[in-house]
mmCIF file of the C-alpha atoms, coordinates in Angstrom:
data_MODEL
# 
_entry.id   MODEL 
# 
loop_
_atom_site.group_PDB 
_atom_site.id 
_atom_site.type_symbol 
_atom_site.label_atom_id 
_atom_site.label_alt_id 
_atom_site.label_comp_id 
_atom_site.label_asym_id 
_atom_site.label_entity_id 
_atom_site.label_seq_id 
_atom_site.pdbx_PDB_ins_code 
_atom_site.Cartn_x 
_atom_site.Cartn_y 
_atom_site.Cartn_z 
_atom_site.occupancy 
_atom_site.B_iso_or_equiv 
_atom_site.pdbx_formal_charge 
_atom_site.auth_seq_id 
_atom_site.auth_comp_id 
_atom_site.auth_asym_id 
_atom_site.auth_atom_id 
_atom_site.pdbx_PDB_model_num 
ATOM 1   C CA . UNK A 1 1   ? -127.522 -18.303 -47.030 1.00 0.00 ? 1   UNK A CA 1 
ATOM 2   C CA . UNK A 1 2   ? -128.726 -14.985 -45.982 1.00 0.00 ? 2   UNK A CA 1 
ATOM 3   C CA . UNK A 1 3   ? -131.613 -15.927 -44.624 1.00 0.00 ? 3   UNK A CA 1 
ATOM 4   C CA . UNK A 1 4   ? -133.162 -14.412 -41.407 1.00 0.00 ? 4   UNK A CA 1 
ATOM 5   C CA . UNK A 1 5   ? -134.785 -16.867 -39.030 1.00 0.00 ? 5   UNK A CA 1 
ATOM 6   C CA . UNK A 1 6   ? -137.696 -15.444 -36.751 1.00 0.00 ? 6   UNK A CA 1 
ATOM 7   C CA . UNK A 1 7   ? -139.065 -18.211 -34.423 1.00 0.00 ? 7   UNK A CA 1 
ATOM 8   C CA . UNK A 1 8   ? -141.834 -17.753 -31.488 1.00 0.00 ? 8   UNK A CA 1 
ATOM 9   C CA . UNK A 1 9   ? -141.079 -20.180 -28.767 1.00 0.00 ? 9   UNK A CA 1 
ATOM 10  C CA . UNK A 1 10  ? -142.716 -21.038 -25.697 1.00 0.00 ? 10  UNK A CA 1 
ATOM 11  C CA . UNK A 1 11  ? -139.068 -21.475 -23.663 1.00 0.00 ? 11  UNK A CA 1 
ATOM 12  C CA . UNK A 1 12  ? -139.424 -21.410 -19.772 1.00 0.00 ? 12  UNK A CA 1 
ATOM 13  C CA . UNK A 1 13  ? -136.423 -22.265 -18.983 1.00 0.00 ? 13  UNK A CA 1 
ATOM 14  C CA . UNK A 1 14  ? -133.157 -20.203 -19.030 1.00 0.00 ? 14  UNK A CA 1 
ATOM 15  C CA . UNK A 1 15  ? -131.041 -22.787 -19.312 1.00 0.00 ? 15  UNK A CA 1 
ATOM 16  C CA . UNK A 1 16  ? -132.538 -23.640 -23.438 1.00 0.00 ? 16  UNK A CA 1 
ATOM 17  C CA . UNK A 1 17  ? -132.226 -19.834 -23.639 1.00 0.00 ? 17  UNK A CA 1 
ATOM 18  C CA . UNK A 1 18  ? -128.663 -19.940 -22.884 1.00 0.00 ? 18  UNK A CA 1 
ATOM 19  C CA . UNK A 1 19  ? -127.980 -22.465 -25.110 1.00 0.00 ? 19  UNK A CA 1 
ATOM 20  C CA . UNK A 1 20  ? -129.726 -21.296 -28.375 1.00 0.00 ? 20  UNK A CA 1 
ATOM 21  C CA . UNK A 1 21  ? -127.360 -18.356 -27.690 1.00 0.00 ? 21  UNK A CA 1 
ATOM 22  C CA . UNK A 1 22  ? -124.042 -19.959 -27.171 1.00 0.00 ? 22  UNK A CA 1 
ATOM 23  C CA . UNK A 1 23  ? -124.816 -22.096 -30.431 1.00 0.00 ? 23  UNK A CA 1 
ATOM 24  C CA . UNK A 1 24  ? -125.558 -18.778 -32.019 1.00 0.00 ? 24  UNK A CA 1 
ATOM 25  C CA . UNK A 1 25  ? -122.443 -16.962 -30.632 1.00 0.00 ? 25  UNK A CA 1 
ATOM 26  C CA . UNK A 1 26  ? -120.160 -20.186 -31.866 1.00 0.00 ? 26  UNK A CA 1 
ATOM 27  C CA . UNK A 1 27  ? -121.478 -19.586 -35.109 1.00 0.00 ? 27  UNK A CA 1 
ATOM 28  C CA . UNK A 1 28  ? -120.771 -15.959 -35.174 1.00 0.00 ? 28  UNK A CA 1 
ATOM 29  C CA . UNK A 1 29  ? -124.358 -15.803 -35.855 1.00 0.00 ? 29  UNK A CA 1 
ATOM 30  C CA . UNK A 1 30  ? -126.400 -12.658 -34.285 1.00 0.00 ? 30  UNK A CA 1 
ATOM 31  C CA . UNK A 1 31  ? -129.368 -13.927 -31.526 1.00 0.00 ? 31  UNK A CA 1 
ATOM 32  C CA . UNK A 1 32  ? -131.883 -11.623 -30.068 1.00 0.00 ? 32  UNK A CA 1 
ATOM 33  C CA . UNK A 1 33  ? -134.302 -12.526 -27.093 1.00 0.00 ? 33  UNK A CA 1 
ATOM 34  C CA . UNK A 1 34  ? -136.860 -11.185 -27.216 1.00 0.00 ? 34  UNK A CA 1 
ATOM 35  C CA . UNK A 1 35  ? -139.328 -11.352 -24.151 1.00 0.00 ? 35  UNK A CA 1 
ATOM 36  C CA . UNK A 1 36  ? -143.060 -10.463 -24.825 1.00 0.00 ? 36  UNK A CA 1 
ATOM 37  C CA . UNK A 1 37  ? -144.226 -10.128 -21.323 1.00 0.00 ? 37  UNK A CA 1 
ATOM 38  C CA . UNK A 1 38  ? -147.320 -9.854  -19.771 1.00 0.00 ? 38  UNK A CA 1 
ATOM 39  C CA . UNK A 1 39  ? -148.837 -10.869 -16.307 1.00 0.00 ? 39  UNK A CA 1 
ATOM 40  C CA . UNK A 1 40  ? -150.424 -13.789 -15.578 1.00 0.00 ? 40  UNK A CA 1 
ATOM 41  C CA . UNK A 1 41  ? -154.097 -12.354 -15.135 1.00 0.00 ? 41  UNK A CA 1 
ATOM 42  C CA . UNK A 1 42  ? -153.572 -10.367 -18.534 1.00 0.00 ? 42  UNK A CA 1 
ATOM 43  C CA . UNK A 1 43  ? -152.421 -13.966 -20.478 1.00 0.00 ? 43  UNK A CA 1 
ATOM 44  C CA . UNK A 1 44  ? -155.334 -15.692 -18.566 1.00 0.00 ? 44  UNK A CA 1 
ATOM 45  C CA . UNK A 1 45  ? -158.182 -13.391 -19.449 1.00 0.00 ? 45  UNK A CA 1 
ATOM 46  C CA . UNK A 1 46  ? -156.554 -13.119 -23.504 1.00 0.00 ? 46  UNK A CA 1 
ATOM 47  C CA . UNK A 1 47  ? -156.355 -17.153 -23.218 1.00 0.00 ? 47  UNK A CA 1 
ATOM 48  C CA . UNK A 1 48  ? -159.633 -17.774 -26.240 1.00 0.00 ? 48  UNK A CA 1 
ATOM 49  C CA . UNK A 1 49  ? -159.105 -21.867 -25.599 1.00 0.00 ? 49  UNK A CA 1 
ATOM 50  C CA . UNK A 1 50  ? -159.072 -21.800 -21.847 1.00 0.00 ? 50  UNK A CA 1 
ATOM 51  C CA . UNK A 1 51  ? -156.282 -23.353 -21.516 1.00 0.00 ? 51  UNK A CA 1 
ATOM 52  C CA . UNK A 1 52  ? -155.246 -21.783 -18.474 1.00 0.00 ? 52  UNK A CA 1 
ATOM 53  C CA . UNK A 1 53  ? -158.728 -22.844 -17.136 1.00 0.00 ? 53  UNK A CA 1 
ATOM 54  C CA . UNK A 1 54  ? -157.948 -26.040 -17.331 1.00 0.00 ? 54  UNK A CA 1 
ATOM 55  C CA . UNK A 1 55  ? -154.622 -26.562 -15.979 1.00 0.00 ? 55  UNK A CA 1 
ATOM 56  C CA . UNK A 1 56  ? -155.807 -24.612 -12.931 1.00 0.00 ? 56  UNK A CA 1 
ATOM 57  C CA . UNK A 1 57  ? -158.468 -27.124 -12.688 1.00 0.00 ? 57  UNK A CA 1 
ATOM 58  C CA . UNK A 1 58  ? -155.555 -30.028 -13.154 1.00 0.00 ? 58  UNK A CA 1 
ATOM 59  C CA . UNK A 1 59  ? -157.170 -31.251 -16.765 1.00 0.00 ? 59  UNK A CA 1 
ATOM 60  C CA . UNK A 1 60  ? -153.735 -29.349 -18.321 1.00 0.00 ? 60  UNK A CA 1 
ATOM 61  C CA . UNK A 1 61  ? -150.349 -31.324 -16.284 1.00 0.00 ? 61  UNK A CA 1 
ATOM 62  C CA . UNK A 1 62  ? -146.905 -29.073 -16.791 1.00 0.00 ? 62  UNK A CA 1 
ATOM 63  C CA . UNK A 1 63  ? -148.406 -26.205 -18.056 1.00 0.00 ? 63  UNK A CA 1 
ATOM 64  C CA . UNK A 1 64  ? -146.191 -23.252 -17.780 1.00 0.00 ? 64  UNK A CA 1 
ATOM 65  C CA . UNK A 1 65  ? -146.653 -20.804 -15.235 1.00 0.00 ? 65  UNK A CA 1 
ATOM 66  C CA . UNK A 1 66  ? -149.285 -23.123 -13.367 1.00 0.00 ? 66  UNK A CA 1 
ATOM 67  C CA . UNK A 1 67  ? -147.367 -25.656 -12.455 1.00 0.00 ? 67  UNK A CA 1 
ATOM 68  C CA . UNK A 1 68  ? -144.860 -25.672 -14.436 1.00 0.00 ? 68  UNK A CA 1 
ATOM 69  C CA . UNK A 1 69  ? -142.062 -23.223 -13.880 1.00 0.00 ? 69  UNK A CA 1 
ATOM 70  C CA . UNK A 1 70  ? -140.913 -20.106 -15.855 1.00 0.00 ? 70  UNK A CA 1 
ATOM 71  C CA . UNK A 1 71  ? -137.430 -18.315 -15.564 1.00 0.00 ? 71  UNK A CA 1 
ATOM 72  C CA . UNK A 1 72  ? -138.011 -14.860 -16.666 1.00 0.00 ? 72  UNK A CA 1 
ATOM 73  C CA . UNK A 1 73  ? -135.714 -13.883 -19.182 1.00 0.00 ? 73  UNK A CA 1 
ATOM 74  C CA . UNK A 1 74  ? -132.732 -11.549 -16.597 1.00 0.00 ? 74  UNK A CA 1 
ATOM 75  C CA . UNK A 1 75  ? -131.215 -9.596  -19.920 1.00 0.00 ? 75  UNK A CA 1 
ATOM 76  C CA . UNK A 1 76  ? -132.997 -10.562 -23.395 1.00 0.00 ? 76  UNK A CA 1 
ATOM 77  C CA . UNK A 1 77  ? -132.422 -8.171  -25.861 1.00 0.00 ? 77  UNK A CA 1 
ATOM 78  C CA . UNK A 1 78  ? -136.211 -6.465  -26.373 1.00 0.00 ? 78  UNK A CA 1 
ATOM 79  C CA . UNK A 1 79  ? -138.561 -6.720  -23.477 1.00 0.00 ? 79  UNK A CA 1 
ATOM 80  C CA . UNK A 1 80  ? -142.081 -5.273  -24.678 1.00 0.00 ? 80  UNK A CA 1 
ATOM 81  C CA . UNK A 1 81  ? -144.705 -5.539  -22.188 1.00 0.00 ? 81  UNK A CA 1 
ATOM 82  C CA . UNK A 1 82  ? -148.020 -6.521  -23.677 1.00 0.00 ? 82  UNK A CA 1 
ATOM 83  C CA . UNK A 1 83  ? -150.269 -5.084  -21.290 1.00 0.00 ? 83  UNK A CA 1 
ATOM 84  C CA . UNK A 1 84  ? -148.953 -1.725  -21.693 1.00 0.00 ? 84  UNK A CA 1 
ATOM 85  C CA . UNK A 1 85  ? -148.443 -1.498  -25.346 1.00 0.00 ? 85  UNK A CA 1 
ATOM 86  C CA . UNK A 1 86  ? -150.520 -2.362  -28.517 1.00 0.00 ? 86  UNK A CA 1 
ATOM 87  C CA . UNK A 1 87  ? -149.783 -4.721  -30.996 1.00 0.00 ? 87  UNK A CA 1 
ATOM 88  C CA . UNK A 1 88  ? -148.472 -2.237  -33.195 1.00 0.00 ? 88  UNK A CA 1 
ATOM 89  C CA . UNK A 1 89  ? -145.975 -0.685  -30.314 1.00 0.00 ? 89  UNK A CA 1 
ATOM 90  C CA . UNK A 1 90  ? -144.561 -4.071  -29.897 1.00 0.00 ? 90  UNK A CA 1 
ATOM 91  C CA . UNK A 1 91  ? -144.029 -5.090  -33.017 1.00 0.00 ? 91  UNK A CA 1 
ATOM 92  C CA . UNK A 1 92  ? -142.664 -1.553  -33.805 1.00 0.00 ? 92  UNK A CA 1 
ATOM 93  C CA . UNK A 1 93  ? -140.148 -2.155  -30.790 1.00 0.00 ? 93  UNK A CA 1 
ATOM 94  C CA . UNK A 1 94  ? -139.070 -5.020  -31.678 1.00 0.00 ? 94  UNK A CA 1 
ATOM 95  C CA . UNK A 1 95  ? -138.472 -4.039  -35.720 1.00 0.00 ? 95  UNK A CA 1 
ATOM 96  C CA . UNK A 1 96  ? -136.046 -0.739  -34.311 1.00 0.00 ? 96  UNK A CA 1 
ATOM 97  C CA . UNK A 1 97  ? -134.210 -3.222  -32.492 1.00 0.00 ? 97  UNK A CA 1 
ATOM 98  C CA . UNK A 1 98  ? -133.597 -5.451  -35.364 1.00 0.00 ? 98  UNK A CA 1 
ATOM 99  C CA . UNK A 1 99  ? -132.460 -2.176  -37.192 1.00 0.00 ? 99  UNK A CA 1 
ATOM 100 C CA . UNK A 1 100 ? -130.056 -1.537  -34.146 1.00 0.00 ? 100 UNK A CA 1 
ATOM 101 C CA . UNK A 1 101 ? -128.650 -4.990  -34.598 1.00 0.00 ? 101 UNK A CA 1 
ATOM 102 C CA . UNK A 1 102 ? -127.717 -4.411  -38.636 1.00 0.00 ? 102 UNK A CA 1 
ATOM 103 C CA . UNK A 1 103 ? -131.158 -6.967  -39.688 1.00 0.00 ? 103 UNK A CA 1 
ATOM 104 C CA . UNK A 1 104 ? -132.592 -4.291  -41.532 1.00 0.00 ? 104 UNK A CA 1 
ATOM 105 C CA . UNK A 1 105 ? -136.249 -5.805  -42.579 1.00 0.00 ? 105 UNK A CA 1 
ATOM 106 C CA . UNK A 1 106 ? -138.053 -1.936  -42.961 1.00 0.00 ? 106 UNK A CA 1 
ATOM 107 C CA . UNK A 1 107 ? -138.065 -2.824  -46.845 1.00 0.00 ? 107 UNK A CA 1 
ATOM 108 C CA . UNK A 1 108 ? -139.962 -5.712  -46.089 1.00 0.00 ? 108 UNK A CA 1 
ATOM 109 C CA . UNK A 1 109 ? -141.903 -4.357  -42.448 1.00 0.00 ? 109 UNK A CA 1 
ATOM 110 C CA . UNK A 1 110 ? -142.498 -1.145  -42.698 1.00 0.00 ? 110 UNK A CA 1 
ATOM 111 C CA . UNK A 1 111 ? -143.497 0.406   -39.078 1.00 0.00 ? 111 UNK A CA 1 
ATOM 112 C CA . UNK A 1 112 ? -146.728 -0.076  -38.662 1.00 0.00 ? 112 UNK A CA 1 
ATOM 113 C CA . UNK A 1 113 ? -149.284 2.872   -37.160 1.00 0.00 ? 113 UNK A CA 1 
ATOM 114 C CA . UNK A 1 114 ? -151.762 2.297   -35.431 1.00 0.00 ? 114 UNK A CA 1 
ATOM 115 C CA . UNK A 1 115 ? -154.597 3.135   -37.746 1.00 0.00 ? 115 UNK A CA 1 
ATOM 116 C CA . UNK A 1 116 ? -153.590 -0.049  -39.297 1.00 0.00 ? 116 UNK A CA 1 
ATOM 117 C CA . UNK A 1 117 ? -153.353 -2.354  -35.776 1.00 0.00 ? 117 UNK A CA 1 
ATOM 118 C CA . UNK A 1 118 ? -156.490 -3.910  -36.910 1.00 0.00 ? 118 UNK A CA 1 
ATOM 119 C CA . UNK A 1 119 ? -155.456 -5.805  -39.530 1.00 0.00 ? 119 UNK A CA 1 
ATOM 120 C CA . UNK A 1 120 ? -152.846 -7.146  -37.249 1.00 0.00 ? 120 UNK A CA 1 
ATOM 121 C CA . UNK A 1 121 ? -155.616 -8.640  -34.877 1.00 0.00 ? 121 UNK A CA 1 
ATOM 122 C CA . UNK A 1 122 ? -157.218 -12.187 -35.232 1.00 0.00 ? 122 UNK A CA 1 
ATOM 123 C CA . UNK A 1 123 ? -160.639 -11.566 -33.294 1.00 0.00 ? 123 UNK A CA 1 
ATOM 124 C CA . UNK A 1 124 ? -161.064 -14.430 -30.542 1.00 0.00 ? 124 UNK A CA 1 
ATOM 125 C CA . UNK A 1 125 ? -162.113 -17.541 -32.055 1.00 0.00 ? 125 UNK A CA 1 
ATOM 126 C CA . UNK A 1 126 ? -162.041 -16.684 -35.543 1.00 0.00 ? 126 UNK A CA 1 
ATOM 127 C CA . UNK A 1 127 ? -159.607 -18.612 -38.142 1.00 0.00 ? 127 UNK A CA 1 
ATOM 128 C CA . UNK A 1 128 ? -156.612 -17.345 -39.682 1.00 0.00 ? 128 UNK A CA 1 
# 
């Protein structure tokens, strides 16, 4: 009833992606992928639990993009690339695209700047 849903998924395969849109589209229900992208080396050396550690060192089984596979997004709707852009570009990218699709949420998100990117960051190992 109104209500906008914004979820952050881990999905590596395109076949899940597909379908989250098709059950979107038979609901005449708007969907936007949105793929934050990075290389591996740049996730690996953000990575504050060493995750990616591990599953190189086979402590971590099916761990995406190590040996689990991951089927880049071909067409999603935003593609920001992390390692290029701050926090505040991204998010910024992705709000203008909500505006393009009619989910107008600048009353609630304004743009941010980037004087302000700070107090989007968790440091490394600190608690939300």
């Amino acid at each position: 009833a109104g209500a906008i849903v914004i979820a952050g998924l881990i999905s590596p395969y395109a076949v899940d992606r597909d379908y989250a849109r098709e059950v979107h589209k038979n609901a005449s229900m708007p969907f936007m992928e949105v793929f934050v992208d990075a290389p591996l080396s740049t996730v690996e050396s953000r990575d504050p639990k060493g995750l990616y550690k591990k599953a190189r060192q086979g402590q971590i089984k099916g761990f995406t993009g190590i040996d689990a596979p991951y089927d880049r997004p071909e067409s999603p709707e935003v593609h920001v690339r992390t390692d290029q852009l701050s926090i505040v570009q991204c998010v910024n990218v992705i709000l203008e695209r909500l505006d393009e699709f009619g989910i107008h949420l600048t009353q609630t998100f304004r743009p941010l700047d980037e004087a302000k990117e700070a107090e989007c960051s968790v440091p490394v190992g600190s608690k939300p």
